[in-house]
N, C-alpha and C positions, 0 to 999 in steps of 0.2 A: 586226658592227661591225669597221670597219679599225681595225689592230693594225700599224702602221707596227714596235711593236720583234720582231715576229715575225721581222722580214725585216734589219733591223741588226745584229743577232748574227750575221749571218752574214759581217760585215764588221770581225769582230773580228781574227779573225785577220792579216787584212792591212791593220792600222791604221798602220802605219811606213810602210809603199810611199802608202796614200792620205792620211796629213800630210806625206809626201815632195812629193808631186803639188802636196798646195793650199798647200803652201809656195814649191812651184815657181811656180805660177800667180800666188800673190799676188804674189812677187820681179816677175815680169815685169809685171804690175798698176802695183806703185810706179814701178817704170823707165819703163813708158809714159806715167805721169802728168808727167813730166819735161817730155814732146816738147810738151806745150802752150805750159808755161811759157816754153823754149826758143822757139816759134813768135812771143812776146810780145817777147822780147827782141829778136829779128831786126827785127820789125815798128819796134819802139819806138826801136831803138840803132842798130843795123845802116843801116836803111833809113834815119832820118833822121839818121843822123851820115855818112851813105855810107861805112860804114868797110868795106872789104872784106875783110880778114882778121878782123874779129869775124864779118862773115856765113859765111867758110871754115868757122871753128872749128864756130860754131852749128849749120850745115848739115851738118855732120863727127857734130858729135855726136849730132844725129837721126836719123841714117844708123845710127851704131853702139849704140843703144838701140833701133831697128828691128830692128837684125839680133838683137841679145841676147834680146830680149822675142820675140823669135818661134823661139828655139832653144829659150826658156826653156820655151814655152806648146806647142812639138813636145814636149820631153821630157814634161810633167804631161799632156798629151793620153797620151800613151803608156801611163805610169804608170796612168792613170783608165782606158783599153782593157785596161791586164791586168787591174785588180782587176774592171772587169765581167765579163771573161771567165772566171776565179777562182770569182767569187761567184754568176755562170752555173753555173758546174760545179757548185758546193755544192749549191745550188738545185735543180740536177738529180738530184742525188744524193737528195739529202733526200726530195724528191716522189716519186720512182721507190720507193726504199724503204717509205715508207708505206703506196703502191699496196700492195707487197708484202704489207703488214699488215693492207690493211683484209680487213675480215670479206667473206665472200663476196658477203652479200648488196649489196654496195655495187657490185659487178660486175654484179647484175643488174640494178639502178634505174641504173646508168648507163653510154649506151653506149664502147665503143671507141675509137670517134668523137671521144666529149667529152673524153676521158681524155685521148685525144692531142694535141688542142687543146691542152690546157692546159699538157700540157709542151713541147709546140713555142714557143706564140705567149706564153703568161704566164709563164711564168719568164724569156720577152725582154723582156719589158716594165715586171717588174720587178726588173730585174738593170739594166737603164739606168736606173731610175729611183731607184734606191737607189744607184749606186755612181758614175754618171756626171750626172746634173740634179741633184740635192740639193747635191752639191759645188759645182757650179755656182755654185749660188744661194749659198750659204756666202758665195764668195770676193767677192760681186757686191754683198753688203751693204756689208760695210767700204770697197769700193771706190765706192758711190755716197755712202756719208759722207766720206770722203777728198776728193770730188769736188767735195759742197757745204764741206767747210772750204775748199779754196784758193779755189772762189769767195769765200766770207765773205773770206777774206785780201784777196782783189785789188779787191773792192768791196761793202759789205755793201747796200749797197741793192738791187745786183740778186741778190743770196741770199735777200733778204726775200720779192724779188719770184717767184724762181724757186721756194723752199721754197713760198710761197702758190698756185704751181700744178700745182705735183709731184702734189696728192692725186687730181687728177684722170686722171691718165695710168693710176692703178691701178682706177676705179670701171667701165670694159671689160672688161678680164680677169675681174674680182672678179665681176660680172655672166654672163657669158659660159662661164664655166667650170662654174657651177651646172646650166647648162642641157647643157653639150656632156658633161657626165659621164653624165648619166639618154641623152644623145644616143649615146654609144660605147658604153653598157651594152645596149643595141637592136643596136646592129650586131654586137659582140661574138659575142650569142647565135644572131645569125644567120650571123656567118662560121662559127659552129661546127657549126651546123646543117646548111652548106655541107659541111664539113670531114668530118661523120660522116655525110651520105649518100656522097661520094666515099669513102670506107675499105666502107662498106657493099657498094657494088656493085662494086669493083673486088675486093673478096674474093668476090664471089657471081658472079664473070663466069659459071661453068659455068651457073647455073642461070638468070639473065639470059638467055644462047644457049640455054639449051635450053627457053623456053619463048617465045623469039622478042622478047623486052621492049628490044633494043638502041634503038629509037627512044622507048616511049616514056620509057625511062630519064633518053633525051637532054632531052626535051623536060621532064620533070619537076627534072632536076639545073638545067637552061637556066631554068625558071621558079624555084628557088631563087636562082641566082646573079641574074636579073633583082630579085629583091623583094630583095636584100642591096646590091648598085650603087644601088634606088631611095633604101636608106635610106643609103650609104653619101653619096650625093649630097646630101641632106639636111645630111647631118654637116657636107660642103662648104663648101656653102652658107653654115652656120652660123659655119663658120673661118672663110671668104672676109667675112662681114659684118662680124663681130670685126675680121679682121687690117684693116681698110676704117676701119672706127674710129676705130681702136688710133691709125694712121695719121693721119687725119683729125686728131685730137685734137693728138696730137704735132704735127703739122705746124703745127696752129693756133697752140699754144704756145710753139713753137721761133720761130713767125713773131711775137706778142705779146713773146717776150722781148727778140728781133736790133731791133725795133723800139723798144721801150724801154730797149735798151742803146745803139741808134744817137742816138736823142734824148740821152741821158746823156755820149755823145761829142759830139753838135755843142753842148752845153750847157758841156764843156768840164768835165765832174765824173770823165771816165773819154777812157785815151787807146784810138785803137784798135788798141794791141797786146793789150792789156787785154779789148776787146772779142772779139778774135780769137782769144786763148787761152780766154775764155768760152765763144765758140761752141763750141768743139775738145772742150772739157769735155761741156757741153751732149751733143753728138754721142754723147760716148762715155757718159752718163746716158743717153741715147734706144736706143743700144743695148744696156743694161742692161733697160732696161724693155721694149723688142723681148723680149731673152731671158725676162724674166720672166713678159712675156703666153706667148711661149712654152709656158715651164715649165707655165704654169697650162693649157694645152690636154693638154698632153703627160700632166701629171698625174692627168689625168682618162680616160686611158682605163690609164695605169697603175697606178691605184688600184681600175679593176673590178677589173685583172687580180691585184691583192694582195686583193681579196676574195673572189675564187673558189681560190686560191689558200689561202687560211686553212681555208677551207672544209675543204678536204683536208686540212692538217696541225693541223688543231683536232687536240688528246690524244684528247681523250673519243670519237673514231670510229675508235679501233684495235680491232682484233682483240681480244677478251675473253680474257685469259691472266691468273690471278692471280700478283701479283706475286714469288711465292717458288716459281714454279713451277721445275721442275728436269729433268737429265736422269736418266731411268730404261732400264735393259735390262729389257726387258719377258721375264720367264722364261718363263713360260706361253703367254702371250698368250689369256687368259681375258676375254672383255667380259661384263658384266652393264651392263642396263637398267635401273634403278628409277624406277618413278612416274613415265618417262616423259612429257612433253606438247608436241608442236609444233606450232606454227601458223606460216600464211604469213598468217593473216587471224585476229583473235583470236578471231570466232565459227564460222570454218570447222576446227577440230582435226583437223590427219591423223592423230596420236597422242594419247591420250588416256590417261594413267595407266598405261602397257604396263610391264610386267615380266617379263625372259624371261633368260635366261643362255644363251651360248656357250663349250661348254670348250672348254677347251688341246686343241691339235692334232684338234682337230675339222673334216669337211670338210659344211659345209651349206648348203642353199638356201633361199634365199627368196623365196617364192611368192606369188600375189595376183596381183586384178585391176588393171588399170593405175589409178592415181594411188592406191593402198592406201597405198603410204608405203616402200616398198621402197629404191627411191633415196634416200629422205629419210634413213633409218638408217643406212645408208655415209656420208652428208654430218654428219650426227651423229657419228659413230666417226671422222671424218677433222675433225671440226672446223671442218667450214664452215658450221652453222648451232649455232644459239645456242638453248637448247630454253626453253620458257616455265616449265618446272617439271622436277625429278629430275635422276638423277643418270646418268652412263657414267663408269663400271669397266673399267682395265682392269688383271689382275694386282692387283687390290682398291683401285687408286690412281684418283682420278677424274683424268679426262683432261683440267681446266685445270689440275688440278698437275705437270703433265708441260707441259716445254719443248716448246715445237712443232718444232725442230729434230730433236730426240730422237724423236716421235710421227711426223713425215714417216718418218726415217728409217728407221722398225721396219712401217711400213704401206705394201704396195705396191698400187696400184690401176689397171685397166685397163677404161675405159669403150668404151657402145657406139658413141661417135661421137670418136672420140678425135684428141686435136691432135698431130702430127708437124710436125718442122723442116724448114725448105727446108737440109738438112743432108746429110748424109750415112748411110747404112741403120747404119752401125757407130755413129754419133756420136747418133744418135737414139736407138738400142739405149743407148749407154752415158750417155745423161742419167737414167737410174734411178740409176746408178754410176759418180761421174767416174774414179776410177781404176782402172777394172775392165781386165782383162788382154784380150787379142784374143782368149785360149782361152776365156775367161769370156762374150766378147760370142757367139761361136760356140753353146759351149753353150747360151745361154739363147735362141738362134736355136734350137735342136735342139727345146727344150722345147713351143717354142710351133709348131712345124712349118712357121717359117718360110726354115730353114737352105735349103732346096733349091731353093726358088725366089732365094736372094739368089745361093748359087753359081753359079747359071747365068748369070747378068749379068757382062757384061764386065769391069765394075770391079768387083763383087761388093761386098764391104761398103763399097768405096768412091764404092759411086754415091750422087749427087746427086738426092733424091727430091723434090724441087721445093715449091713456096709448099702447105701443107697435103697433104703427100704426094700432089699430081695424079695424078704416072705409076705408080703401083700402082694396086690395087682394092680396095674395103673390104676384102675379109675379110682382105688381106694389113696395110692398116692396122692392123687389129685384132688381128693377129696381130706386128707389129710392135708394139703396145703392150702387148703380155701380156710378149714378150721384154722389154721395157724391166722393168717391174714385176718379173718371176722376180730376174733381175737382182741384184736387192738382198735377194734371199733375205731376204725379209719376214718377220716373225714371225707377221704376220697379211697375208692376201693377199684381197683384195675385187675380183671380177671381176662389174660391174655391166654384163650382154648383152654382153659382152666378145667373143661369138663370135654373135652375132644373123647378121654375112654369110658365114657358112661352115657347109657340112651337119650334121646331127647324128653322121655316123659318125669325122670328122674334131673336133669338139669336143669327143665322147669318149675320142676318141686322147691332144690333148691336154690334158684334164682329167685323163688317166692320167698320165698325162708332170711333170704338177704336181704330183701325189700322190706321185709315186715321188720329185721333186727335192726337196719341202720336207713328208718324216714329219712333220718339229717345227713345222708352221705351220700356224694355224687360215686353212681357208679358206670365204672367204665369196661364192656364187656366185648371181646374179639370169638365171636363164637360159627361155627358154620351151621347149627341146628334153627333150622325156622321159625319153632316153634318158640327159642327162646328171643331170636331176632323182632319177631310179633311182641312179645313181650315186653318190648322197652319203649320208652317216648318218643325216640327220634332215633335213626338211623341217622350215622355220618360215613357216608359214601366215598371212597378214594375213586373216583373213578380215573384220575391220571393226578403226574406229579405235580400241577400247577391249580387242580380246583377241587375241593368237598365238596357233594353236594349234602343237605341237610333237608331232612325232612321223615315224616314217617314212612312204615312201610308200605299202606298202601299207597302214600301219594307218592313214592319213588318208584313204586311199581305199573302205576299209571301214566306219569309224564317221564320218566327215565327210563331213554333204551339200552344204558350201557348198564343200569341196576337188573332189567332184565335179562340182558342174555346174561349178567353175572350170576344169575341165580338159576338162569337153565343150563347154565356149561359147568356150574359145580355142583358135583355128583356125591358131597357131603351132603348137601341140604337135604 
């Protein structure tokens, strides 16, 4: 349901500058309403008394109510471009942050692509349509009432006559706008459908080239933007028939009025100065009502865009934090599991009632055939899924009473496919730690063993590593993200295949390197190399959705036959 005060609140603030605006506009409004009257008098005085310094004066003073009323309607133009640009900003603000909050899952069900539609093309549409056409309309009422009194003033017969066909100039638009809303809501979804394959494949070029798809990429982006022109055409169409109308109508009526005002003068009931400040009038009602069918197209496609737009800042689709949540130093960094339950599908349970604890400064791994739930439980302890049932502990506090500012803070994570900035190797390093020292980004370059390959570069930690770190190699990515995460000397540190593209003698090196930097930090490791799995205290084994088993390697290897064949049917180890 559109929620028009969702998007006016944001228009509070700068209520001064826009009654500044439509006080400006209407000033120049009343001052133009002058230049008819003035036109009548020339017509009626001037012209037939041939006075020529009353036409001087008359034509003096149309001259300078031109110029006023259009200094008047530059400056409210102005005024009404910064509050949209203003209330652009808020807009932006607002939406970008919530992205921030929504829960993970809302990242999955929806792509990149749409996300960014909506804050490029909808908050332009509705940031003009709230700050710059509603005003519009405001100032355009009073000024088409204004317009019928001085008719009624200078003759009521043709006010009767003109108020009795005013209703019709509005049953187009009123018509028209029904139909081109459900009409821009179709193209909308296709520009954007547009919009998120181009983000799609211009992020995937490497793999587009290396599997030869440049043509028919061409051909498939070519057949979207084909079927989006067909229905944008349509839309055309539909304005084009409208504004044909609109037109038509008005023309009819404008021609039905001048004709029965012209009979009314050679009748000798109206002079034609009278007539000619009518027309003048007329005109400037015809293009009130221009603007208003306007408004009514315009409306309609910035009212999809206030409903995809709510959509996103609905309350009730934030990130689940209960509301007295706080920040905590986590001493320990102890997690417990209880009861457990998560689903991506309510009948399919990756977790089913588990209950398992991790102590403080504990270094362990977890193990399991792939989709067991491994990844799932770091997305759980990081709080990017929401579990169907039980509770995460950590330090005995469950983790929605902890601020998520406080919980990033104390948790560093370094996955297997990991995002890098087109930044710089030092800047990317220190987004774990905005104000970490150049010695600090060095050492935790040390830790993850990627210090020697950054010295060797020219600019060293000031090079440029491009759109998703192109000019490196995975395992350097990887190792690039592990620095990042050390970094913030986490309390708890979760490395999910964090080193999948680098050998087993090198991600023992540094798994050591991690152990020796952070004694006081539980670390949690998803690894398929052996060598680094021997390395840790305890294995925690998924072996199905309802039991961990716990225990070292050799003693899972010894009384455990499903840790067995795990490790002789995966042909990582």
């Amino acid at each position: 349901m559109f929620k028009l005060n969702n998007f006016y609140r944001y228009m509070i603030r700068f209520w001064k500058i826009e009654a500044l605006a439509l006080f400006l506009s209407s000033l120049a409004m009343a001052i133009g309403m002058v230049s008819p009257y003035l036109t009548k008098l020339i017509i009626d005085k001037a012209y037939q008394g041939r006075d020529l310094r009353l036409f001087i004066i008359l034509i003096s003073g149309i001259g300078i109510i031109f110029i006023l009323s259009g200094m008047l309607n530059g400056l409210s133009s102005y005024l009404t471009k910064y509050v949209k640009l203003r209330v652009s900003l808020e807009l932006n603000r607002k939406v970008f942050k919530k992205f921030q909050n929504m829960p993970y899952r809302f990242f999955q069900e929806n792509s990149t692509g749409d996300n960014l539609y909506k804050i490029n093309y909808d908050i332009e549409h509705v940031a003009q349509f709230i700050a710059d056409l509603v005003p519009q309309i405001i100032v355009s009422i009073p000024k088409s009432i204004l317009i019928l009194s001085i008719i009624l003033y200078l003759n009521p017969k043709m006010f009767i006559f003109v108020l009795a066909l005013t209703p019709f100039l509005y049953i187009g638009p009123y018509y028209f706008t029904k139909i081109l809303k459900k009409a821009w809501k179709t193209w909308v979804l296709s520009a954007q459908g547009i919009f998120k394959k181009l983000q799609e494949t211009l992020s995937h070029m490497h793999l587009v080239k290396a599997c030869g798809k440049e043509k028919q990429e061409t051909m498939s982006y070519m057949k979207d933007v084909i079927k989006s022109s067909r229905i944008r055409l349509k839309n055309i169409k539909l304005e084009t028939t409208s504004s044909f109308l609109n037109n038509a109508v008005q023309k009819a009526i404008m021609g039905l009025i001048i004709f029965y005002g012209g009979y009314q003068v050679i009748k000798g009931n109206m002079t034609l100065g009278s007539l000619s400040a009518i027309s003048i009038y007329l005109s400037q009602l015809s293009g009130i009502q221009g603007m208003f069918a306007n408004f009514m197209q315009q409306a309609s496609l910035s009212l999809v865009s206030c409903d995809r737009l709510n959509a996103i800042l609905d309350p009730r689709i934030d990130q689940i934090e209960n509301s007295d949540a706080e920040k905590r130093k986590f001493l320990t960094g102890k997690i417990e599991f209880k009861n457990m339950t998560f689903a991506h599908e309510p009948d399919k349970k990756i977790l089913d009632k588990i209950d398992f604890t991790i102590e403080n400064n504990s270094c362990i791994a977890l193990a399991g055939p792939s989709g067991c739930g491994k990844t799932t439980i770091t997305n759980l302890i990081l709080r990017l899924y929401q579990p169907l049932s039980g509770q995460i502990l950590i330090d005995d506090a469950d983790i929605n009473n902890i601020s998520a500012g406080s919980l990033y803070e104390q948790v560093g994570i370094a996955l297997q496919e990991p995002y890098l900035w087109d930044d710089t190797l030092g800047n990317n390093i220190k987004y774990g730690r905005e104000h970490a020292s150049p010695e600090e980004i060095k050492e935790a370059a040390g830790i993850a063993c990627i210090d020697g390959f950054i010295n060797g570069l020219p600019k060293a930690y000031e090079t440029i590593i491009g759109e998703n770190a192109c000019k490196i190699s995975e395992g350097q990515k990887q190792r690039m993200a592990i620095a990042r995460a050390v970094i913030k000397k986490p309390k708890i540190l979760i490395l999910d295949e964090a080193l999948s593209s680098v050998d087993s003698e090198l991600e023992e090196k540094i798994v050591g390197n991690i152990k020796k930097a952070l004694p006081d930090s539980t670390i949690i490791i998803i690894s398929h190399h052996l060598s680094t799995i021997k390395m840790m205290d305890l294995v925690y084994f998924l072996g199905s959705s309802e039991k961990i088993d716990i225990a070292s390697h050799a003693e899972l290897l010894q009384k455990n036959a499903k840790y067995r064949n795990y490790l002789a049917c995966n042909p990582l180890i």
